[in-house]
Steps between C-alpha positions, in 0.01 A plus 500: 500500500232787507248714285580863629207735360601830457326852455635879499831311636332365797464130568091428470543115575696179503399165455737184487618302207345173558726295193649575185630264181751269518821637479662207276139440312265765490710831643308807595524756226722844698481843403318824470153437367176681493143326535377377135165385584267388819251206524338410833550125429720361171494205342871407407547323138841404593413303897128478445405658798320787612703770673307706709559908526712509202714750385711484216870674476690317213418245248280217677658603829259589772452626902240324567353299793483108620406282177324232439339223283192533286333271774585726797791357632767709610838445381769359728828571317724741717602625153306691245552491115696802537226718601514729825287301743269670799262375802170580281433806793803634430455463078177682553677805647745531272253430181275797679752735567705463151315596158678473136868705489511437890889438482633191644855391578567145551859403685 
């Protein structure tokens, strides 16, 4: 699984999909999106956790990078929530090059 960032129709960058949700549990939300709303570091209501270099494409699903606990630990789940899960390197390019109506489809 990848991010491929595209401009003009040329491929700008591609990062790797480091998890997504649980298929059975907590299944990725697929489609064609478009970027809601940014935040550089989001506190999720549902996991309590922050999620840094967030970006939101559909309800309270999110790209975002590595998460982890109001005390600084990192989570260790190979699964997210449901969210689209990145290295926090990778997160930050994608959060910099997208803004809001970026469109995003998820497969």
């Amino acid at each position: 699984m990848k991010i491929t960032m595209w401009e003009n129709g040329k491929i700008i960058d591609e990062v790797p999909v480091a998890g997504t949700g649980n298929p059975l549990t907590s299944p990725t939300r697929k489609g064609f999106f478009s970027v809601i709303s940014k935040e550089s570091n989001h506190f999720s209501s549902i996991s309590k956790v922050w999620m840094p270099w967030s970006i939101r494409y559909s309800g309270d699903y999110y790209i975002h990078g590595w998460p982890y606990w109001p005390n600084g630990t990192r989570l260790t789940s190979q699964y997210s929530g449901g969210c689209v899960r990145l290295k926090d390197e990778d997160a930050k390019k994608v959060y910099d090059f997208s803004k809001e109506g970026t469109f995003i489809t998820v497969r």
